[in-house]
C-alpha positions in Angstrom: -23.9 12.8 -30.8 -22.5 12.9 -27.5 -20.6 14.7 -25.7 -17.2 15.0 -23.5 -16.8 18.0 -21.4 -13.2 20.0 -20.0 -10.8 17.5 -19.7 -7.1 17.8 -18.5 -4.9 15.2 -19.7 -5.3 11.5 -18.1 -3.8 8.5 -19.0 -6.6 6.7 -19.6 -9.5 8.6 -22.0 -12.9 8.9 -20.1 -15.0 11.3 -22.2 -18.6 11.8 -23.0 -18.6 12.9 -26.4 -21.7 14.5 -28.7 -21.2 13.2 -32.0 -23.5 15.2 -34.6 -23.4 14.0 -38.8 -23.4 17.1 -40.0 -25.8 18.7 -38.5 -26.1 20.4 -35.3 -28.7 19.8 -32.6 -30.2 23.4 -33.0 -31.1 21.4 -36.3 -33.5 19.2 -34.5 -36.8 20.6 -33.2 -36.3 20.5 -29.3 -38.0 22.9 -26.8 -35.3 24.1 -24.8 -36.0 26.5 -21.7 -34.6 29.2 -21.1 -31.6 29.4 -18.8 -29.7 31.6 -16.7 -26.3 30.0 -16.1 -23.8 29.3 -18.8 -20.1 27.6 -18.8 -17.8 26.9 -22.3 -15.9 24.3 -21.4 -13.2 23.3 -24.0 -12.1 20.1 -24.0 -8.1 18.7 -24.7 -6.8 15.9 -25.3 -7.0 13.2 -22.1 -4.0 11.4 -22.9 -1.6 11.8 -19.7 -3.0 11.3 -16.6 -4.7 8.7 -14.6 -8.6 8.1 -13.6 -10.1 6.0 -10.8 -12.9 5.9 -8.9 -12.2 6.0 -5.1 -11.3 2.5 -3.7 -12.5 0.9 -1.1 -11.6 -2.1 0.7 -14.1 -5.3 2.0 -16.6 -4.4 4.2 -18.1 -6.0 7.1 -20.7 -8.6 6.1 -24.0 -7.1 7.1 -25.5 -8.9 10.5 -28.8 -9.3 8.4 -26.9 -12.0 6.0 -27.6 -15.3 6.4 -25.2 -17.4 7.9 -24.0 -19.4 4.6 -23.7 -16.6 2.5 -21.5 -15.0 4.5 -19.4 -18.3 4.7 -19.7 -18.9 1.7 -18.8 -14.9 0.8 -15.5 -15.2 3.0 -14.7 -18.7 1.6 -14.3 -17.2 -1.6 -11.9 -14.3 -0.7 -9.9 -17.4 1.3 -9.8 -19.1 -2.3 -8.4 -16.0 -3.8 -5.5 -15.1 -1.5 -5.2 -19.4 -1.8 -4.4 -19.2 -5.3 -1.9 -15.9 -5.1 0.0 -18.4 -3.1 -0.2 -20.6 -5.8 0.8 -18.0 -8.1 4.1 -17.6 -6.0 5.3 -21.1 -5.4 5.3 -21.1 -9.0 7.4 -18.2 -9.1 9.7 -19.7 -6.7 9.0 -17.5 -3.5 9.2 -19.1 0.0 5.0 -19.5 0.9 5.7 -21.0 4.5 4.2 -17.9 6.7 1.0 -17.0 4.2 0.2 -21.0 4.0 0.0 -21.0 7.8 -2.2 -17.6 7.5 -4.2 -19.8 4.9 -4.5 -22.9 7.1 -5.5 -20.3 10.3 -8.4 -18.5 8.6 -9.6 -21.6 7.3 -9.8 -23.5 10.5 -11.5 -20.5 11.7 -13.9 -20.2 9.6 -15.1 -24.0 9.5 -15.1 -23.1 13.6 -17.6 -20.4 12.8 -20.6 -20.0 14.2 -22.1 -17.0 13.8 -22.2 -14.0 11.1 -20.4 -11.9 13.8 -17.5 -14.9 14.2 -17.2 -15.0 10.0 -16.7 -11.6 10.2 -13.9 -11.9 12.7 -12.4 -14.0 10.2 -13.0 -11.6 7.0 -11.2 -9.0 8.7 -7.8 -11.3 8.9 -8.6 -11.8 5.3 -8.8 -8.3 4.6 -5.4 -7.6 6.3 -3.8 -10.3 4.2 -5.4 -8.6 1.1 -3.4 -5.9 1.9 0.3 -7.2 2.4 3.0 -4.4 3.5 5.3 -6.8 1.8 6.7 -6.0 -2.0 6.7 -9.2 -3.1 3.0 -10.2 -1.6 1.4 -7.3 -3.1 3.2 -7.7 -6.3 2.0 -11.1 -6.9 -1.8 -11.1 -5.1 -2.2 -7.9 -7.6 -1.5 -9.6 -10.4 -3.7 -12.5 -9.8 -6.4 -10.4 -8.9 -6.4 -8.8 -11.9 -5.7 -11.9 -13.9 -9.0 -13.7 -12.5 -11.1 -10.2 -13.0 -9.9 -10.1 -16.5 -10.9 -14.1 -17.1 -14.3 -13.7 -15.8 -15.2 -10.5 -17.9 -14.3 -12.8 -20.8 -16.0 -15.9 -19.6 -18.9 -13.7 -19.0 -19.0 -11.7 -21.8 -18.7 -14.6 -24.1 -22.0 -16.2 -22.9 -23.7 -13.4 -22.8 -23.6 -11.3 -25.7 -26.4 -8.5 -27.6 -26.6 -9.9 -31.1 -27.6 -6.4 -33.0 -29.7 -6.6 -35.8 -29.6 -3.4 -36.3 -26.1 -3.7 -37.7 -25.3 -7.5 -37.7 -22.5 -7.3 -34.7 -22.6 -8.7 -31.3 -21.4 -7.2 -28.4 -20.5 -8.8 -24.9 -23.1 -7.5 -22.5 -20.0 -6.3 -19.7 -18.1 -4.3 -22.3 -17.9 -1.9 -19.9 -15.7 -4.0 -17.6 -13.3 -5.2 -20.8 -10.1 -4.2 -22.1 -11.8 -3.0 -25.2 -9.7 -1.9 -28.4 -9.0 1.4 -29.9 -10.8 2.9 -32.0 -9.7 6.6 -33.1 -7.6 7.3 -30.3 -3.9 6.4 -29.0 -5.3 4.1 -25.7 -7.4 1.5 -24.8 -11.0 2.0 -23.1 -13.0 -0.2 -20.3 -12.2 -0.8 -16.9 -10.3 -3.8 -17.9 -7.6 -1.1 -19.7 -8.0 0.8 -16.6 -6.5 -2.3 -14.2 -3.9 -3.3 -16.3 -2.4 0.9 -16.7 -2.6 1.1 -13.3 -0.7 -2.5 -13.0 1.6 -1.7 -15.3 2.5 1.7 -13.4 2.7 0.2 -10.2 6.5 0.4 -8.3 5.6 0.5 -4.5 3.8 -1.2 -2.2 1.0 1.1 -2.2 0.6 1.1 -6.0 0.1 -2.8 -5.5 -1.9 -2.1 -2.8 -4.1 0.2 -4.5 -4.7 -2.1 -7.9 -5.4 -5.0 -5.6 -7.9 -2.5 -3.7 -9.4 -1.6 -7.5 -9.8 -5.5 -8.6 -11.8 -6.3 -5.4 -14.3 -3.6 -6.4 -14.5 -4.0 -9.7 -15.2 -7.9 -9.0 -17.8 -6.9 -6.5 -19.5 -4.3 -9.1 -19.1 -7.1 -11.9 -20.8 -9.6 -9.8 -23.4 -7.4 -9.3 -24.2 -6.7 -12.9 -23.9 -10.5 -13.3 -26.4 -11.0 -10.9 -28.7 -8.0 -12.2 -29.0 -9.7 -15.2 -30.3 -13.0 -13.7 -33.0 -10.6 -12.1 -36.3 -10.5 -13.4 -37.7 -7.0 -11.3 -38.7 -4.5 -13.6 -35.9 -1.6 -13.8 -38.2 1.1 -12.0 -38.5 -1.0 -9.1 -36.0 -1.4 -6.2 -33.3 -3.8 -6.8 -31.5 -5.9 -4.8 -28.1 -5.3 -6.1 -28.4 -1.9 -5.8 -29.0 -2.4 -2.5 -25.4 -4.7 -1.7 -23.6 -2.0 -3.5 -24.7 0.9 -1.4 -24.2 -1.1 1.6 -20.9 -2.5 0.0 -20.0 1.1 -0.4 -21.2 2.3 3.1 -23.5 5.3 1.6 -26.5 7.1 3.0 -29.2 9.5 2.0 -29.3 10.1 -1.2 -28.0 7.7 -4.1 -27.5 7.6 -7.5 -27.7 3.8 -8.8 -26.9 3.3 -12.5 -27.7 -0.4 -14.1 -25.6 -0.5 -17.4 -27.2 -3.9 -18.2 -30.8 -2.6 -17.1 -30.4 1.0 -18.5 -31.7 2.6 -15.4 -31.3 5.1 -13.5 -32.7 4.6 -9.8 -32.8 7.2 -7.4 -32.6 5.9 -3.2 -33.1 8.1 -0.2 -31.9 6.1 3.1 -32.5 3.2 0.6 -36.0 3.5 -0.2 -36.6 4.2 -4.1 -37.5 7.9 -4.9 -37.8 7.6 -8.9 -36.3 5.4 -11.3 -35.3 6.7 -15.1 -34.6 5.0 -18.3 -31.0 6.0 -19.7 -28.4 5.8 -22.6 -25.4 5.1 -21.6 -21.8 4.8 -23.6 -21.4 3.0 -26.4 -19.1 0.2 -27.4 -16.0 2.2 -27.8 -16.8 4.9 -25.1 -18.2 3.0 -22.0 -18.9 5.2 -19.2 -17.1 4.4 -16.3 -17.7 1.9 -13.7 -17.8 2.4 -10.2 -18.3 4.5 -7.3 -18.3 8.7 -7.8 -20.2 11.6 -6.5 -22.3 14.4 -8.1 -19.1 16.6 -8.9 -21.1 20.3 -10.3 -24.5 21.7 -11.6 -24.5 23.2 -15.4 -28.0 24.5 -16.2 -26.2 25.5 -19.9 -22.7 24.6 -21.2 -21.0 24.6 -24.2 -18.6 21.2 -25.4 -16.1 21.2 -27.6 -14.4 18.2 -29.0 -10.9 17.7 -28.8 -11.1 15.0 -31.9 -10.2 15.5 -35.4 -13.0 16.8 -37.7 -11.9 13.9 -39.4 -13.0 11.4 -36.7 -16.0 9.8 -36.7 -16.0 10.9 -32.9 -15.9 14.6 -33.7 -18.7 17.0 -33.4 -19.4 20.5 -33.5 -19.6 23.0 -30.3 -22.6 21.9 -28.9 -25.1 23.5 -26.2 -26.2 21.5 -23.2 -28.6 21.0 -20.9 -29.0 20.5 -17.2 -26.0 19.0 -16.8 -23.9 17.6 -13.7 -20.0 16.3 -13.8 -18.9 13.3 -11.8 -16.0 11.7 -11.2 -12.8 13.9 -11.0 -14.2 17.4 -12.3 -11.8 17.4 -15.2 -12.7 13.9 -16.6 -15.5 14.7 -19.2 -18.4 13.2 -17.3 -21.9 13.9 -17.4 -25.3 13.0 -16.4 -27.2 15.1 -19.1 -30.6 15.5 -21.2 -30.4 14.0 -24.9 -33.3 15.7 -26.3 -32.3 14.7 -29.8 -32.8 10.6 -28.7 -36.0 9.1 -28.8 -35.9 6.0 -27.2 -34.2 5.1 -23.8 -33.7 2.0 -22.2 -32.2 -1.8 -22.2 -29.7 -2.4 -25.0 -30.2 1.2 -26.6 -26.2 1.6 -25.5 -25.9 -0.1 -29.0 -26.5 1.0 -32.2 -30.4 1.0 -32.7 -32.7 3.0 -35.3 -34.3 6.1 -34.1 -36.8 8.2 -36.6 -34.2 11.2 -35.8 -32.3 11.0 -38.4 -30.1 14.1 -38.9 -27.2 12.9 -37.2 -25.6 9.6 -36.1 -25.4 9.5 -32.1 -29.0 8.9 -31.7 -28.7 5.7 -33.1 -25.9 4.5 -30.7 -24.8 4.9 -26.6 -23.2 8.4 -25.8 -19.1 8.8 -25.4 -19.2 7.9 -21.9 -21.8 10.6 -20.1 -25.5 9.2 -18.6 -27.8 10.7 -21.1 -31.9 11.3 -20.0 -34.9 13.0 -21.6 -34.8 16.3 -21.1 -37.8 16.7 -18.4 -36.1 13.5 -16.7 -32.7 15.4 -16.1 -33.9 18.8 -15.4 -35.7 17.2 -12.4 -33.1 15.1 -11.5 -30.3 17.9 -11.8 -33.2 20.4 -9.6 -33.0 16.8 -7.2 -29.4 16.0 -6.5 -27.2 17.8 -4.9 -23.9 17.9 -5.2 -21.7 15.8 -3.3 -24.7 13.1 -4.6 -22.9 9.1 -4.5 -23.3 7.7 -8.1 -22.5 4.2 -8.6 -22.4 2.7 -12.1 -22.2 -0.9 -12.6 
């Protein structure tokens, strides 16, 4: 029972969908209050055009990092631009100028002394990682997104949710996968994302651009790798929340989502203000990964699906509550209130029981929006304003 709002067509399908069995929510006993402002937003089918999160490229290691991780950091963006040099010897292209740019930064960096000198040296890297030449770009793409893809699936294979609830297991970075279809004409997951946008790439820039995506989705992987190795409780301030922001160069207030964690932490000048229990999307509809903003404030909209009655991802015109968009406006993105879920929280993305039984999308993650308790969002959605950075990971 979730939801997907307005949506242009996109090439690659990012919807938050309400899925009701039958019955709608008006069904269930909720107290709703009432409200003032009220949008219909129908939704179409998002089959032509393209999403992404803005891109960013590295950033300046911060002067407060240690010495060897910062070599060690910039040691492994030298071993990445090391094997897309590989990659083209084996395709036969003449390697002579980027192995002397290999053999420079790396005598550079073992001359290091300092976090300021390593940074000296990530910069150059940071050039290279965005070649001017056709051929460069071409290749250093694809290997990029070849290694991403690799270690989603190494990942994902070791660390999986085994579901009693329905006797599946799921890999605990779906949301980073190419994942299959299911209903629809495309693929979901950020994985399916990378490879469109590689496959549509003609220009240097487009190259550019898909090597610019891999690097942040490896950095927002890594940090949900991480984040799962982390033992602080979810409404308490996290460290990898902490590297993304400054990965991402925000300030003031910040909208931290934890896909593994289920949370919802909310930083001013990165100092933690509340933290929030969430459902995310489920298998089939992740929500999307990355960095956005706080988009619009709907205290009361209407969705309507764009699916087939006949699709297990149809539901009725639904009513919703406190709701903000992010991401591109048109996308179908929402952090909203659920008030037909009952429980929130770690692994409640998959399909779980829940005493509320007169529809099917309380027992499984939403269609790609953020959902909260209703109390929870209305005071987060009276909180943020627009313009708000969200990151998911």
């Amino acid at each position: 029972m979730f939801y997907q709002k307005r949506m242009p067509h996109r090439s690659l399908p990012i919807l938050c969908i309400i899925l009701l069995s039958g019955v709608l929510l008006s069904s269930c006993s909720f107290n709703v209050p009432v409200l003032q402002q009220k949008q219909t937003k129908t939704i179409t089918d998002p089959t032509n055009q393209q999403i992404q999160s803005q891109t960013f490229s590295l950033q300046p290691i911060p002067e407060n990092t240690t010495f060897q991780q910062a070599y060690d950091d910039t040691n492994d963006e030298l071993t990445q631009f090391s094997s897309a040099v590989q990659l083209m010897q084996k395709d036969g292209i003449d390697t002579t100028t980027y192995q002397q740019q290999l053999s420079t930064d790396q005598t550079s960096l073992q001359a290091a002394t300092s976090v300021t000198a390593i940074n000296a040296v990530m910069t150059q890297i940071n050039t290279q990682l965005t070649p001017e030449d056709f051929t460069t770009a071409q290749t250093l793409a694809k290997y990029l997104v070849q290694q991403f893809h690799q270690e989603v699936t190494s990942w994902g294979d070791n660390h999986q949710f085994k579901d009693s609830y329905n006797g599946q297991s799921y890999p605990l970075d779906f949301e980073y996968d190419s994942l299959p279809q299911y209903y629809t004409t495309y693929h979901y997951g950020e994985g399916s994302l990378l490879d469109m946008n590689l496959a549509n790439a003609a220009t240097v820039a487009d190259y550019q651009n898909v090597i610019s995506e891999a690097v942040n989705d490896q950095e927002l992987l890594q940090a949900m790798e991480d984040d799962a190795q982390d033992t602080t409780p979810w409404n308490q301030p996290h460290a990898t929340d902490t590297r993304l922001m400054q990965y991402y160069q925000t300030s003031g207030m910040v909208i931290v989502v934890s896909f593994y964690e289920q949370a919802l932490r909310l930083y001013d000048n990165g100092k933690l203000i509340k933290s929030f229990q969430v459902v995310t999307g489920q298998y089939y509809r992740p929500t999307i990964v990355g960095y956005y903003q706080i988009e619009s404030h709907s205290a009361s909209t209407e969705f309507i699906s764009f699916e087939d009655p006949s699709s297990p991802l149809y539901f009725p015109t639904t009513l919703i509550y406190w709701a903000m968009g992010f991401s591109n406006p048109a996308d179908g993105y929402f952090l909203h209130s659920s008030p037909w879920r009952t429980y929130y929280g770690a692994n409640k993305e998959f399909p779980h029981y829940d005493p509320i039984d007169q529809n099917t999308e309380s027992r499984d993650g939403s269609h790609g929006c953020i959902n909260l308790p209703l109390n929870d969002e209305e005071w987060l959605y009276n909180t943020v304003p627009n313009s708000t950075p969200l990151i998911t990971y």
